[in-house]
N, C-alpha and C positions, 0 to 999 in steps of 0.2 A: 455479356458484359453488363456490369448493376452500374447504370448513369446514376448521377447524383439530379434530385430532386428540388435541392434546398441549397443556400450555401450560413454558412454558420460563422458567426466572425466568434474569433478564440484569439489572444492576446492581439488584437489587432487586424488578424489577418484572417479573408476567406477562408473556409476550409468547406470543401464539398459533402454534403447530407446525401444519406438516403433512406429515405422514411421508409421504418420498418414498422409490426408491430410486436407484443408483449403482451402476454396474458399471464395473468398474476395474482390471489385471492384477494379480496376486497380489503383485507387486515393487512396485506401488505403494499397495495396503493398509499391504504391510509397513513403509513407510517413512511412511507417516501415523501408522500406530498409535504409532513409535519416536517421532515430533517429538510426537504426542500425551502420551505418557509421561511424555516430559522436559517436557513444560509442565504437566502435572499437570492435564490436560482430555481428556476423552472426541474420540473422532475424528469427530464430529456438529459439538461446536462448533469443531475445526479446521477443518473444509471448511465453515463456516457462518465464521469468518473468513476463510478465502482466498474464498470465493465474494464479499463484503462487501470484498475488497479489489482485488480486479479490478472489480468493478460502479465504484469509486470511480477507478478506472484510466480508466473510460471505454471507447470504443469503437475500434476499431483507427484510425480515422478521424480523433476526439478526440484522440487522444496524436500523431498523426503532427501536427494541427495544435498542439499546446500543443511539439513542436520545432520547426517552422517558425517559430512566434514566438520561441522562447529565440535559434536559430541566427539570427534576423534581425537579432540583437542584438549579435550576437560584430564585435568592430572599430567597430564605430559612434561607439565614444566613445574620445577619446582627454586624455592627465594630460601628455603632452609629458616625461614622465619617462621614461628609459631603464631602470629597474631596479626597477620594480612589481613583475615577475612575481618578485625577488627579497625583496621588502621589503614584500610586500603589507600582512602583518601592520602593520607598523608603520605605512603609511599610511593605514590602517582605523583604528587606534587612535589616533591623528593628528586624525582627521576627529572623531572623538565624542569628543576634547577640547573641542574647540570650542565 
């Protein structure tokens, strides 16, 4: 069982740490700590959002299937209109008239 170490408060509320570590080439600290700066957060919780935003990516597997359904999609449907890809907008704001 990995105990937690730390506790981390995240919109308010505890949430349990466990100090791990990371090894990483020097060029790419440097470029964590710079996007850390500018967001005005520690580079623990940078790599605790990218790490939190790949897991939500899914698995190389999951994303290849979530295009195979988008691309299954493309030409499927058709408006018999010749000038969508020009007037999209307007056909969009057309439709929620309605």
């Amino acid at each position: 069982m990995i105990m937690p170490v730390c506790m981390h408060v995240d919109a308010g509320m505890e949430v349990p740490m466990v100090r791990t570590q990371v090894q990483m080439e020097k060029g790419q600290l440097a470029r964590l700590r710079k996007m850390a700066d500018v967001e005005d957060i520690s580079v623990s919780e940078l790599v605790r959002r990218c790490v939190d935003r790949l897991l939500e990516e899914g698995s190389a597997d999951e994303r290849q299937e979530r295009w195979k359904t988008a691309l299954s999609a493309v030409g499927r449907f058709r408006s018999g209109r010749k000038d969508v890809s020009r007037r999209h907008d307007y056909y969009l704001a057309e439709a929620f008239r309605r």
